[in-house]
N, C-alpha and C positions, 0 to 999 in steps of 0.2 A: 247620605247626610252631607249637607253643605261643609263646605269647610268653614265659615264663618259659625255654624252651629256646633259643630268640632270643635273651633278652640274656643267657642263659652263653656260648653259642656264639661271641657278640661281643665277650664280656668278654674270652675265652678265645684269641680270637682275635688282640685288641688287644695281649694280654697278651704275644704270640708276635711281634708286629710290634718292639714293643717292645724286645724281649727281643734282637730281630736288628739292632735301630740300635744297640744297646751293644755288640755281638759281634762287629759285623761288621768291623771297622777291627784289619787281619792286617798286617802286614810279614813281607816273609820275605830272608833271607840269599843269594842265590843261590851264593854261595862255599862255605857251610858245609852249604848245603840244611838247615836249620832256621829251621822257623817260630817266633816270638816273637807275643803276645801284648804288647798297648801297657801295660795293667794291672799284670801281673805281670811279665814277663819272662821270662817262664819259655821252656823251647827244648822243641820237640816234633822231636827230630833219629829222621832213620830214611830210607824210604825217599821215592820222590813218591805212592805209591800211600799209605804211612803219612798224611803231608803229605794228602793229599789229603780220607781217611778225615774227621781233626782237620778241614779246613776245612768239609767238611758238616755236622757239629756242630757248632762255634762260628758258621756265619752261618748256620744256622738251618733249614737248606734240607729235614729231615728233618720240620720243623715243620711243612709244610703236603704236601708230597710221600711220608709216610711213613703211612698210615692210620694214629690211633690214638695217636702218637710223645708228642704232649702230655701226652694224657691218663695216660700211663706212665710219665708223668717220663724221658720219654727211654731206659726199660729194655727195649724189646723188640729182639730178637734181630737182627742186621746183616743177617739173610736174607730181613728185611720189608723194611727199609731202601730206600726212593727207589723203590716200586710206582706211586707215584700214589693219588690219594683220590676216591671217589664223593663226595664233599661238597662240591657247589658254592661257589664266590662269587658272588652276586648284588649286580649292582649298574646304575647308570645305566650303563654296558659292556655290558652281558649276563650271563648267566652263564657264570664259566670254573669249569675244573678241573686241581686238579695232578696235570700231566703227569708218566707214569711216565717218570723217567728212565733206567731202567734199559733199556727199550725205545728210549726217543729215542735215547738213544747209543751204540747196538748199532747204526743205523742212519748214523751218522756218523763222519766219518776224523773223529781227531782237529784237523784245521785247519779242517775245517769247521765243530768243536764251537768252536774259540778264534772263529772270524770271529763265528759267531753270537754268542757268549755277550760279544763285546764291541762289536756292531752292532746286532742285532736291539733291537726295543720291543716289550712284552708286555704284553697287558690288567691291569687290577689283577688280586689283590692282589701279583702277580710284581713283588716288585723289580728289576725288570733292571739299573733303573741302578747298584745294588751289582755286581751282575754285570759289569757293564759296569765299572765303576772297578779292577777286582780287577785284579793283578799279570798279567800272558800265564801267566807261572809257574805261581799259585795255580791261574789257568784247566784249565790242562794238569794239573794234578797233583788235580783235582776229574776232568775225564776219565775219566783213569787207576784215580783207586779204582773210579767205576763202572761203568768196564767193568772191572776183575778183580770185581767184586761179578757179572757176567754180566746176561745178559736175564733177565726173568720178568716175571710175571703178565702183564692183561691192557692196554690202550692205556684212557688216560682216556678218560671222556664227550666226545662232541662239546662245544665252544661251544654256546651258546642264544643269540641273538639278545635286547635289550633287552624287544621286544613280545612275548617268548613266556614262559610258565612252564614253569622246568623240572621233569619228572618226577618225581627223585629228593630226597635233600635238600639244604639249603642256608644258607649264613649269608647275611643278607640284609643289606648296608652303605645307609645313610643316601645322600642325594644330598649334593652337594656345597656348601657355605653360600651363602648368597647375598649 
């Protein structure tokens, strides 16, 4: 990979990390089942699968799980929506990849998607701990849209291992300061 497409890739990247520590702080009403935004105030009322839609949007989750999402300003069609990406992260971890959700949780009940997504720890760049702080609510109603969105395409790339280079491509992260 060029170094000029290194540091877009990372600009671009940061830019999306970023973008998800400003977004991601949701309350939601369980009375009324509307979500509010801390910003605005504004109510996203409807259903949990509705509720759900909005929360993959606002915390970002399309950002790295959706090939291409960024780069479209967020306009490609809900039918790409949470495939997973051929485009690694590299870093002192290994290399991961975003996993297609839409697969992961075709393969799980619902309470196993809540235990995990408020227990599990996931290599960078997965915020889990966002995941992890989210309402059981929000949890359950992220579920929900993806599986009415259904299964598709295929299962992300394995992990790579730190000492291996991976095949495909990748944004490569800095080690950690000293």
């Amino acid at each position: 990979m060029s170094n000029r497409i290194h540091k877009t890739c990372t600009a671009k990247l940061i830019d999306s990390i970023m973008l998800l520590a400003v977004c991601i702080p949701v309350t939601v009403s369980a009375a009324d089942n509307t979500v509010r935004t801390p910003a605005s105030g504004a109510k996203a009322k409807g259903s949990t699968i509705e509720r759900g839609r909005y929360l993959v949007q606002v915390a970002g989750c399309n950002d790295c799980h959706t090939a291409g999402y960024a780069q479209a300003e967020g306009k490609l069609p809900e039918k790409e929506w949470l495939l997973g990406d051929r485009l690694g992260f590299r870093g002192p971890w290994g290399t991961t990849y975003p996993a297609n959700l839409r697969l992961t949780m075709s393969n799980m009940s619902e309470s196993e998607w809540i235990k995990s997504a408020q227990t599990r720890k996931l290599r960078p760049p997965m915020p889990w701990f966002a995941l992890r702080d989210m309402d059981k609510e929000d949890v359950r109603a992220i579920y929900r849209y993806v599986r009415h969105l259904g299964p598709g395409g295929v299962p992300a790339p394995a992990f790579v291992p730190p000492n291996q280079t991976p095949s495909g491509p990748y944004v490569q992260f800095p080690g950690p300061p000293h």
